[in-house]
N, C-alpha and C positions, 0 to 999 in steps of 0.2 A: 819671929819666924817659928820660934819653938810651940810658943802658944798658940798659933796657929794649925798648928800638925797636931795639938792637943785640943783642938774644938775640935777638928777634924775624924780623930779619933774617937772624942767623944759622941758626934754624932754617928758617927760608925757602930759603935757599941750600940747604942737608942735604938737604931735601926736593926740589927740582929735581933734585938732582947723583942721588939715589937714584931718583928718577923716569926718568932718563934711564938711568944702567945697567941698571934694571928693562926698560927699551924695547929696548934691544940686545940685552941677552941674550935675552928672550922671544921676539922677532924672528928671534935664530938658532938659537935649539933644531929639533933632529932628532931622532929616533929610527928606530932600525932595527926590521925587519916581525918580526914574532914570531906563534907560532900562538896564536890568541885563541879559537876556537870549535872546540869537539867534532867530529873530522873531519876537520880544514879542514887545509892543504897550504899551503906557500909557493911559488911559481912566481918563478924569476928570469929580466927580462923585460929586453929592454934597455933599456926606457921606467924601469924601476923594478920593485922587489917586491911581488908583491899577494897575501895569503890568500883563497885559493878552497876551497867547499865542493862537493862534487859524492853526488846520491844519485839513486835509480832505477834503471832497465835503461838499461843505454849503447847497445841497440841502437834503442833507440826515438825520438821526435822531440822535441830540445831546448827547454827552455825554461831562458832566463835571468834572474836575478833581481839588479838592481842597487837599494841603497838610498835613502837621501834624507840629506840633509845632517845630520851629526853623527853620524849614525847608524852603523851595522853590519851583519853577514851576521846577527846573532840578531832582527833586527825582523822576519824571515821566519819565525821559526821555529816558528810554526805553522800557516802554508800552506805548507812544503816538503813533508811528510810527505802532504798530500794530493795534491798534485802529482807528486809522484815515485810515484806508483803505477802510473802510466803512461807516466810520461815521463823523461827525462833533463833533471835540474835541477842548472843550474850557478848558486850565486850568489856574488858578489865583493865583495871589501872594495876600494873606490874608494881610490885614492893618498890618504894622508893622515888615512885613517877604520881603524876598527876593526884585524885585526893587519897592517894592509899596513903599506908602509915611509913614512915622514912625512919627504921631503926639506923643503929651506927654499923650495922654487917647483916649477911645474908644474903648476897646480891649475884649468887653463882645461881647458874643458867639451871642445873637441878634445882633448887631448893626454888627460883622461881616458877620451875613448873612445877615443883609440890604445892607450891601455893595454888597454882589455878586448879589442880587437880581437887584441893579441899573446895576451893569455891565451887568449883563444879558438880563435887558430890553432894553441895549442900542445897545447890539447885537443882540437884536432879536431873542434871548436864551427862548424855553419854552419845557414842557413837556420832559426834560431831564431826560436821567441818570444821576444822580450827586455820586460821588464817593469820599469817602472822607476818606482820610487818618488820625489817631489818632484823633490830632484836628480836624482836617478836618471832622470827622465822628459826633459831636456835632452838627458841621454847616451847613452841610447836613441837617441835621433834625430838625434845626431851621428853614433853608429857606424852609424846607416844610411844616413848622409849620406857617410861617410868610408868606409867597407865593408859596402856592399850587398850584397853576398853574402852576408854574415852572420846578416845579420837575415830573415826571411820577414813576420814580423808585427811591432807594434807594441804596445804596452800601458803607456800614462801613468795613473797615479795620485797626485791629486792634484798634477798639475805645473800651475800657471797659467800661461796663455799668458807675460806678463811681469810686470814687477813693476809696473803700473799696474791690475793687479788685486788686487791686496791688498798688505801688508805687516805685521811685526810691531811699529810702533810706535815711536815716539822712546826710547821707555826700553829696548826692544829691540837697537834701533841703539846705543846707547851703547857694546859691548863691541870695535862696529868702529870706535871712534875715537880716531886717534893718540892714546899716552901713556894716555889713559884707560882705551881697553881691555884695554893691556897690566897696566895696574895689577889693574881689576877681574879678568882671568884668574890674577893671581898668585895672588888672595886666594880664589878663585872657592869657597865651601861648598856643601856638598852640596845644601842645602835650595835654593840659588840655583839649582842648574842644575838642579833638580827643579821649579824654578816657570819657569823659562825654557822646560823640555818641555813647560808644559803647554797650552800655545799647538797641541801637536802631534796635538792629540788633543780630543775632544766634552768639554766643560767636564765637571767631575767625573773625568775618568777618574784611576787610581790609576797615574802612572809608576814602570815598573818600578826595581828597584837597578840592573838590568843596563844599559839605559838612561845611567844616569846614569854610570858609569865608562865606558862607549863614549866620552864628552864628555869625561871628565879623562884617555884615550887618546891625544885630541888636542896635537895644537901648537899653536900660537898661527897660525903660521902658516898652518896646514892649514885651520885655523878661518875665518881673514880671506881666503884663497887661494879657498878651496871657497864663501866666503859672494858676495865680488865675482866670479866666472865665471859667476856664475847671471844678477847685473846683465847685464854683458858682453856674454854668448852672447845675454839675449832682447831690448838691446838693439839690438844688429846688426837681427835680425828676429824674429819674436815663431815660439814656439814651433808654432801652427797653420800660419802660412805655413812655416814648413823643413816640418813635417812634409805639406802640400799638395805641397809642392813634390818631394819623393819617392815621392810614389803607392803606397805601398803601406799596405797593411790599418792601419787603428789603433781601438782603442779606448779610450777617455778615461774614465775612472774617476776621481768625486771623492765628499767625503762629505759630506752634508748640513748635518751640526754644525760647518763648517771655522772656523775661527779665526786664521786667517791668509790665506785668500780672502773678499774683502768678498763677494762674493755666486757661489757653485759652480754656480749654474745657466748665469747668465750666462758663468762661464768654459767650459764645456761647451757652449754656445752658439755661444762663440767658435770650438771647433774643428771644429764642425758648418759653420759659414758659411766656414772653410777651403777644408773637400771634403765636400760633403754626404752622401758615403758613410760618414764618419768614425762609429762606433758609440759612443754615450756614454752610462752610466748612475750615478745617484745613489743612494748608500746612504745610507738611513738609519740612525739613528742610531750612524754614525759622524762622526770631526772629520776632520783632515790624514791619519791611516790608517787606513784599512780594513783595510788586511792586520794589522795587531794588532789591532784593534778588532773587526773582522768577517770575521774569516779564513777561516772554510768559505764564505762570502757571495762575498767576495773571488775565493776560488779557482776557487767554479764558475762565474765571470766569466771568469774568465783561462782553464782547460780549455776552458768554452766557443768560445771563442772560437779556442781554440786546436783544437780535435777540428772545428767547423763547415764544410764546403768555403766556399770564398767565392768568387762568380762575380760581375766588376764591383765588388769593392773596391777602392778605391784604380786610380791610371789603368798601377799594374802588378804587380796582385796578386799574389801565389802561392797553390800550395796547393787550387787551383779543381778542380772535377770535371773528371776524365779526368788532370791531373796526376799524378808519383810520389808528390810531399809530400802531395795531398789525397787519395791512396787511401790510403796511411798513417794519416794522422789518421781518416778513412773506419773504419777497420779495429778503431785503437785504441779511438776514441767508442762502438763495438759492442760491445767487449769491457768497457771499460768500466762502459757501461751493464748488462753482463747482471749483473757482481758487485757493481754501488753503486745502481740503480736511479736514480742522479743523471747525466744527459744534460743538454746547453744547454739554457738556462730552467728547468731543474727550482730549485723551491727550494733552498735552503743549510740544512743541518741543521744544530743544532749553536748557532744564533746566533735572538737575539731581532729582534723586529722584521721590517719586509719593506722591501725599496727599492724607492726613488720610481724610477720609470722617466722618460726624458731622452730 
């Protein structure tokens, strides 16, 4: 009996002692930026290294596309191709996500937009639409908070004001907790982080393979880094007030079916009672993305919005009739128009269903 309680023990101990190396080492893995997607470029930044894509005419008016957590430049990739027909579309891999560089820290929502802020200066990126996905929708609003020149427009999807509008759950939470989630990332199978996505998207949907290696991409760190700067940043202040508080144009874009916002009307609500001017619409049967989910839908949201003059958005718009930037977009919405017959408001070809208007 005794020596029984004494294997017992002993493997007790085995098991701590390998638990705790498990936590170290996974806590300090890095990886260096490597190119990950068809295209895409390494930019060495002194923030760090980030893979950027760039496609359309460079003479014409920016838009920028930042992702959402765990994600990459490839959840864009079938609203680039409609976008970039008109426009110069730059999108980025976020410190720590898809081929960027994965140090052990850095991963708060300023110093991620200080990054896009140097890539952008280094491409000669200004007065953008920047569009940004869940996280992506934070960082949006820091680099317009951190380099307003930058930006012109605004475009959150699916980013909840903060995390007292929804969450993924206690069994969710689990992979952010000491020693546990280190363990559980060691061991992490495919099928695991194929049901972990699926929170990301309208119940049913089929995640992709490419998806799921964006996530075994990660570090552990980048993982736990990228997950607490979203706490963070909207507990400071919740993402409607920063974005009230910089006046310029936004549109709030969430999706119907969300799974990780308890209720998307209400969060669109939320950015509405901000600054009343704030533009928000609901897709249909989309979840957490619309931009895979509902990509021509998606797009002609964001062109729109992007091609529309706007007089009185935000308390210091750009882009208004008589402006440079809105006879520009004035120009391109025209031409546009004459070869897709798709202008603002025009339906979304291409995708089922219609969206609920907001």
């Amino acid at each position: 009996m005794r020596r029984g309680w004494k294997i017992l023990i002993g493997i007790g101990v085995a098991l701590a002692v390998l638990l705790a190396l498990n936590t170290v080492i996974v806590d300090h893995e890095t990886k260096s930026a490597a190119v990950t997607e068809p295209g895409g470029r390494l930019l060495k930044l002194p923030g760090g290294e980030l893979e950027v894509v760039e496609k359309g005419p460079r003479d014409t008016s920016p838009i920028v596309l930042i992702h959402c957590f765990t994600c990459a430049i490839n959840w864009w990739d079938k609203m680039i191709p409609l976008l970039a027909r008109d426009h110069r579309v730059v999108a980025v891999d976020l410190l720590g996500h898809g081929g960027s560089e994965k140090p052990a820290s850095g991963y708060s929502i300023p110093n991620q937009a200080d990054l896009v802020a140097q890539a952008l200066g280094r491409l000669g990126v200004s007065d953008a639409e920047v569009v940004g996905h869940s996280l992506g929708g934070p960082v949006t609003i820091a680099l317009a908070e951190q380099s307003p020149d930058l930006v012109g427009r605004m475009v959150t999807i699916d980013s909840i004001p903060d995390t007292s509008y929804g969450d993924v759950g206690f069994i969710g939470e689990l992979p952010f907790k000491p020693v546990i989630g280190e363990a559980l990332w060691r061991i992490k199978p495919d099928f695991s982080i194929r049901n972990g996505l699926g929170v990301a998207f309208a119940p049913g949907y089929d995640v992709p393979d490419a998806f799921v290696e964006d996530v075994k991409r990660m570090t552990y760190s980048a993982y736990t880094g990228s997950h607490d700067a979203f706490d963070e940043y909207t507990g400071e202040k919740s993402l409607p007030e920063r974005a009230a508080a910089i006046g310029k144009p936004l549109l709030a874009i969430m999706g119907a079916e969300e799974q990780i916002a308890n209720d998307p009307s209400e969060a669109l609500a939320a950015y509405r009672a901000g600054d009343p001017t704030v533009r928000t619409k609901l897709i249909a049967g989309a979840g957490h993305s619309p931009n895979v989910e509902k990509p021509a839908e998606t797009a002609t949201l964001v062109l729109g919005f992007a091609n529309t003059p706007l007089r009185g958005v935000g308390s210091k718009a750009r882009g208004g009739v008589g402006s440079t930037n809105g006879t520009q977009r004035q120009r391109q919405q025209s031409q546009s128009q004459s070869r897709t017959g798709n202008g603002p408001g025009a339906g979304a070809a291409g995708d089922s269903g219609s969206s609920g208007g907001n």
